[in-house]
N, C-alpha and C positions, 0 to 999 in steps of 0.2 A: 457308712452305717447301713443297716439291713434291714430293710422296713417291710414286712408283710399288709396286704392291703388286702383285706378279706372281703371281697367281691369285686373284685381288682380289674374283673373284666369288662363292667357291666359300666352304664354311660359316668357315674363318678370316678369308681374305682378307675377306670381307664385312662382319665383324664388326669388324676391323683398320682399314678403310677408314671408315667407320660413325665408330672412339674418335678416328681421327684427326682429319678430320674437325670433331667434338665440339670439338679441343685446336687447331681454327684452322689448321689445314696444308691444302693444297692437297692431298688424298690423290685418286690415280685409279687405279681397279680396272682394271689390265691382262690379260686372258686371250683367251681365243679368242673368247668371247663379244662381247668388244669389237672384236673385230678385230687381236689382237695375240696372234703365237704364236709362241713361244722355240725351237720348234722349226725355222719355217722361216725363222725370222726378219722375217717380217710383221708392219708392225705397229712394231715394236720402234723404231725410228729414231724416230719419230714420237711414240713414246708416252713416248720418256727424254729429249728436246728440254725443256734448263733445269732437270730434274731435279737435285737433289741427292744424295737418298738411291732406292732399292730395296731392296723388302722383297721376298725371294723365298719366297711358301706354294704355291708350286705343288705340286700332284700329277701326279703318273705315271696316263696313262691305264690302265695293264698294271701286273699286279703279278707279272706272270712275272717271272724272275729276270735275264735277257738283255735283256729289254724294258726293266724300270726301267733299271737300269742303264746302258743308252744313253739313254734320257730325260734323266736327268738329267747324264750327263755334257755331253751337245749342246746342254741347253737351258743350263744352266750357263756353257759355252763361249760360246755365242752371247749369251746377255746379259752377262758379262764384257767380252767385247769391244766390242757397242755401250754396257755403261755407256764405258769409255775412249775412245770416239769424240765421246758425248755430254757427257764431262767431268764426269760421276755419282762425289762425293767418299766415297759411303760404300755398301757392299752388303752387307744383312743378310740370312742362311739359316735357315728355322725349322729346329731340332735339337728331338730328343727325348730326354729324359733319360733314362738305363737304357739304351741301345740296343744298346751293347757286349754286353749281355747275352743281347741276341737274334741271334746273330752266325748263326744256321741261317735266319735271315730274309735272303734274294735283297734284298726292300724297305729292310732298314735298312743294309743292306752296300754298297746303293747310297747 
């Protein structure tokens, strides 16, 4: 199976890509580093062709509050819509548990 891991480079995604991997998938580390960026949508069409699933660990290069925030709504938006073009059956988001609880964090609000 063909799993796209959206920041696949970076210390999760790395490691994510790495068990997949291990477990026999087709896993490919998608981020800027590769040539693929959710922001401007580079990359993307390319790198979800035959995909099934995406794992999104991207981070936010800004942890301003306004910054993130448009990160991830954009980058979110834009990989939503080419998983639908590219016919991607499942898209999983890393969440962090507790986070409700840091509601003064700009970061997890986004």
């Amino acid at each position: 199976m063909k799993i796209v891991v959206i920041g696949g480079s970076g210390l999760i995604g790395s490691k994510l890509v790495a068990k997949l991997g291990e477990h026999g998938h087709e896993a490919v580390a998608a981020s800027p580093r590769s040539g693929v960026n959710t922001i401007t949508g580079e990359g993307l069409a390319e790198a979800l062709e035959g995909a099934s699933v995406v794992v999104d660990v991207s981070n936010s290069p800004s942890f301003e509050d306004a910054a993130v925030l448009e990160f991830f709504e954009t980058s979110t938006r834009n990989l939503l819509a080419a998983e639908a073009v590219a016919g991607v059956g499942h898209h999983v988001a890393l969440s962090v548990v507790g986070t409700e609880r840091l509601s003064e964090s700009g970061f997890f609000r986004a």
